[in-house]
N, C-alpha and C positions, 0 to 999 in steps of 0.2 A: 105476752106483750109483743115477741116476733121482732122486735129492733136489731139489724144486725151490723158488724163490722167486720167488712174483711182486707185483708191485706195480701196486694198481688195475687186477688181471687181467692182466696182461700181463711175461708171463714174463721174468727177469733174466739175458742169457743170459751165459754164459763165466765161471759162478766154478766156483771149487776149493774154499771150505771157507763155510759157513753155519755162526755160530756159534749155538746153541738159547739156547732162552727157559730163563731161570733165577729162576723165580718164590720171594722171599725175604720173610719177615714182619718187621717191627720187633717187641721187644717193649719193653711200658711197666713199670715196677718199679713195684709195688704194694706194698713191702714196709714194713709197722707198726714200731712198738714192742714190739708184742704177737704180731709173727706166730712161730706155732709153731718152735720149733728154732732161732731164731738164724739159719734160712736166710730168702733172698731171695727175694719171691714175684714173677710175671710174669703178664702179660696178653697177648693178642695185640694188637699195634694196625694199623695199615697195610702190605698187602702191596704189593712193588714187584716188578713184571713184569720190568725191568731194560732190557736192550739186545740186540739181535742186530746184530752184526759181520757183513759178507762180504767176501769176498777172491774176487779172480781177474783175469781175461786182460781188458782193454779190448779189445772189439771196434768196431772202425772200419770201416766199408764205404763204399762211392759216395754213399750218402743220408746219413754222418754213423756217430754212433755208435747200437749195437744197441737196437733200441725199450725193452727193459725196463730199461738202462741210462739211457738217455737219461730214463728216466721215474723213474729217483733222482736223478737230477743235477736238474731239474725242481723236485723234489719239495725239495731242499737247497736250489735258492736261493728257492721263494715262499715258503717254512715251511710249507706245507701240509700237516694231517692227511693220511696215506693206507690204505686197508683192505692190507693183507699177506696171502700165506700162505705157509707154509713146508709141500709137501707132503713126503710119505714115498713111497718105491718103492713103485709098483704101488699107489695108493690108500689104504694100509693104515690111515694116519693121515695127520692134520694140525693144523697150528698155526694158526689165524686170528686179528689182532691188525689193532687198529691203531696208524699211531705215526708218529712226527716222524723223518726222514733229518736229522740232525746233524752229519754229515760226509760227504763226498764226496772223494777224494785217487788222485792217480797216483803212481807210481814207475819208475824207468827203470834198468834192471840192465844190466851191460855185455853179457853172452851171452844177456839173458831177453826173452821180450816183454815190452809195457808192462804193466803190471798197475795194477786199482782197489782201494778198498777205500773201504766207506762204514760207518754202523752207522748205525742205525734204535734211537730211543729209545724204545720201546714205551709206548703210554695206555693207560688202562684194563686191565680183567680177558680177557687173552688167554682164547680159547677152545681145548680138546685134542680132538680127534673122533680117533675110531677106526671103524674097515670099511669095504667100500666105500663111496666116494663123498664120503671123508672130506673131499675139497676144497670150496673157497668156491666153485667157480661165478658168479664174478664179483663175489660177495659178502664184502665183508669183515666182521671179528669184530663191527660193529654189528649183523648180520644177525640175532645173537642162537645159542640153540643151547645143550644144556648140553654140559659137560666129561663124558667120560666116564669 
């Protein structure tokens, strides 16, 4: 599949599902006395970038656990901003954000490996790039850059 997610460049290794950015707008009710029709008028007010979820396999090896894991777990307990991206196969696109790890959690199934699961609460106006090279390059979505 090739879907990746890394955190402050360094890749998050062993998941099974990255959930996407679901960028949503408030609106604010403008609606009169006098507005046309008896219907209810609307404004756009503040868009919220939302949350990316990930799931997968805890990797544990001789030095600890896997460096891009190790660098959410990090990232949950100083509350630290961190730059993100969520690339697409084969460079096609990507997601660059930043944002807040909110949660960090294991699970322990009787037949399964251990599995993680964290979610990252996104700041600010994610960035969408398409074509090659669509990745941050160490850069995250403060780098700037428009949506394509």
């Amino acid at each position: 599949m090739g879907t990746t997610l890394s955190a402050n460049g360094t890749k998050v290794g062993g998941l099974t599902s990255i959930g996407g950015i679901e960028e949503t707008t408030e609106t604010i009710d403008v609606t009169t006395l006098d507005s046309d029709g008896g219907s209810r008028e609307h404004i756009a007010g503040f868009s919220s970038p939302g949350e990316v979820s990930l799931e997968g396999f805890l990797l544990l090896g001789p030095g600890g656990l896997d460096d891009g894991q190790r660098e959410m777990k990090r990232l949950k307990d100083t509350g630290e901003k961190g730059s993100f991206a969520i690339e697409f196969p084969g460079g096609a696109a990507a997601w660059l954000f930043d944002g807040i790890v909110t949660t960090f959690g294991t699970s322990f199934g009787l037949e399964d490996a251990v599995a993680f699961s964290c979610t990252v609460t996104v700041s600010g106006k994610p960035v969408f790039r398409t074509g090659g090279g669509a990745g941050h390059g160490g850069f995250g979505a403060a780098a700037g850059g428009d949506a394509d």
